[in-house]
C-alpha positions in Angstrom: -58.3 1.8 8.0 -61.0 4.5 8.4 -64.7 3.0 8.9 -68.1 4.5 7.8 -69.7 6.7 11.0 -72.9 5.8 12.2 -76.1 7.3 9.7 -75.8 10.7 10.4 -79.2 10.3 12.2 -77.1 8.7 14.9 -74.5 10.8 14.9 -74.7 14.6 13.8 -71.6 15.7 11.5 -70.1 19.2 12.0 -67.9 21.2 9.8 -64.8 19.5 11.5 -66.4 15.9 10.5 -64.6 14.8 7.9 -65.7 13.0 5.0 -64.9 11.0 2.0 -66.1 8.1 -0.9 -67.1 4.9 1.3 -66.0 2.8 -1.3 -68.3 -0.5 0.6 -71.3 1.6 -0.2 -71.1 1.4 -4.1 -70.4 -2.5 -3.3 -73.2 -2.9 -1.0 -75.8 0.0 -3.6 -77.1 -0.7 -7.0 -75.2 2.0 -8.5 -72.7 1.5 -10.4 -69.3 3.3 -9.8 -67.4 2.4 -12.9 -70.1 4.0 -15.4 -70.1 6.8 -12.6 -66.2 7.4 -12.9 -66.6 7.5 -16.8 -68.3 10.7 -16.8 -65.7 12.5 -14.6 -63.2 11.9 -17.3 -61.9 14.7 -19.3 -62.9 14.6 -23.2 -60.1 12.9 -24.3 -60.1 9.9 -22.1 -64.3 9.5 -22.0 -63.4 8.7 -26.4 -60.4 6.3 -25.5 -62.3 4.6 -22.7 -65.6 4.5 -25.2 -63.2 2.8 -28.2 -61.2 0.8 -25.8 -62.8 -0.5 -22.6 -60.5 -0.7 -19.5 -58.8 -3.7 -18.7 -59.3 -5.6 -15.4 -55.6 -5.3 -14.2 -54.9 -3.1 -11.4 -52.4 -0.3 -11.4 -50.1 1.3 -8.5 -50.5 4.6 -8.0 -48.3 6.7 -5.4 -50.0 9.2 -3.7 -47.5 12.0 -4.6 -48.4 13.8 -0.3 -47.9 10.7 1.2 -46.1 8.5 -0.7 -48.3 4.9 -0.2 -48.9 2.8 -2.9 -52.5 2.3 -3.7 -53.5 -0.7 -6.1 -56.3 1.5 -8.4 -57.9 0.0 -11.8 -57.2 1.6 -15.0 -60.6 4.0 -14.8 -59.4 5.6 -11.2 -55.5 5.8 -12.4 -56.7 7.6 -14.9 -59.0 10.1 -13.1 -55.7 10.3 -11.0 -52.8 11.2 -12.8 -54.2 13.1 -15.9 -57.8 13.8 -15.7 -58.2 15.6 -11.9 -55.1 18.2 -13.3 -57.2 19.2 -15.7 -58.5 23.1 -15.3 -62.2 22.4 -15.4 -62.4 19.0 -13.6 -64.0 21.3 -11.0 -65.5 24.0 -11.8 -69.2 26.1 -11.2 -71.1 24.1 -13.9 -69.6 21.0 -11.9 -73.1 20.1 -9.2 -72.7 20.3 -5.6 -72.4 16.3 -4.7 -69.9 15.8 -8.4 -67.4 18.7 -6.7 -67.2 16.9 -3.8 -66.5 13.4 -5.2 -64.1 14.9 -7.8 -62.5 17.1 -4.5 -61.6 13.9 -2.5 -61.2 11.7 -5.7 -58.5 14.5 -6.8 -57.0 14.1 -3.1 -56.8 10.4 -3.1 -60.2 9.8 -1.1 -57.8 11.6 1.9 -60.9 12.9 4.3 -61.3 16.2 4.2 -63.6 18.3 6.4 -66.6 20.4 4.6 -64.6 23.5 5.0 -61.3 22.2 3.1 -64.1 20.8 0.6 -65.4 24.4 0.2 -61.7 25.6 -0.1 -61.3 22.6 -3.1 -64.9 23.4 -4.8 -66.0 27.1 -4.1 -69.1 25.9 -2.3 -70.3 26.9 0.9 -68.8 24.9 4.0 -72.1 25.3 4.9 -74.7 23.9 2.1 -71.9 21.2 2.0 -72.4 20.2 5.6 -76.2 20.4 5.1 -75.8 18.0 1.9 -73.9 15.5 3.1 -75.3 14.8 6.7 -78.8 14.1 5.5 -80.4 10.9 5.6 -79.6 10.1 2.0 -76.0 9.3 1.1 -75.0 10.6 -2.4 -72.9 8.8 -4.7 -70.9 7.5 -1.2 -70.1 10.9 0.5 -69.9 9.6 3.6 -68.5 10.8 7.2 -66.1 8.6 8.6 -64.2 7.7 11.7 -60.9 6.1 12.0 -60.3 2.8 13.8 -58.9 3.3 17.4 
């Protein structure tokens, strides 16, 4: 299982530094990830989650590159199998930090280095690196290492 690197003060990220959502950080922040997700949804899902509010129960969902089974509540299912195929779920009206959590969202939080982000988003490798390995972590973005 993949842990959180070091604050990037301790350890400086490069455009091979791969990152992705640290998950723990919404649990340990005051932000809440739920009302987060809800405005990645496409139109039709933000009305049916409005009418009808998500139910507690989690859902499998097979990562269709790897093929592991992922227990993911209603909200993140549905971000996964409908609303990150949609044609605008990324686009150039999408900000910087959104691209990038709807890029590794769309990709099953699989880490993915600022340059394959770039390739995802059409943002600079660059102004990604330079975003993300600041002192303040947005919305999770996080480098991470994996366990040895």
């Amino acid at each position: 299982m993949p842990r959180p690197m070091a604050p990037s003060g301790f350890v400086k990220p490069t455009l091979d530094t791969r990152f992705h959502i640290d998950y723990e950080w919404w649990e340990r922040s005051s932000h809440d990830l739920a009302l987060y997700m809800v405005g990645h949804l496409c139109a039709e899902h933000k009305e049916q989650f409005a009418t009808n509010p998500p139910e507690e129960a989690q859902i499998d969902w097979i990562d269709p590159q790897t093929g592991q089974v992922l227990r993911v509540d209603p909200l993140r299912y549905t971000l996964l199998t409908h609303c990150c195929h949609q044609p605008d779920f990324i686009s150039g009206r999408t900000s910087l930090v959104d691209s990038v959590f709807r890029a590794l969202l769309a990709a099953g939080n699989r880490p993915m280095t600022p340059v394959e982000l770039a390739e995802r988003t059409g943002r600079p490798a660059e102004t990604i690196l330079r975003t993300l390995s600041g002192e303040e972590v947005y919305r999770g973005l996080r480098p991470f290492i994996e366990d040895t």
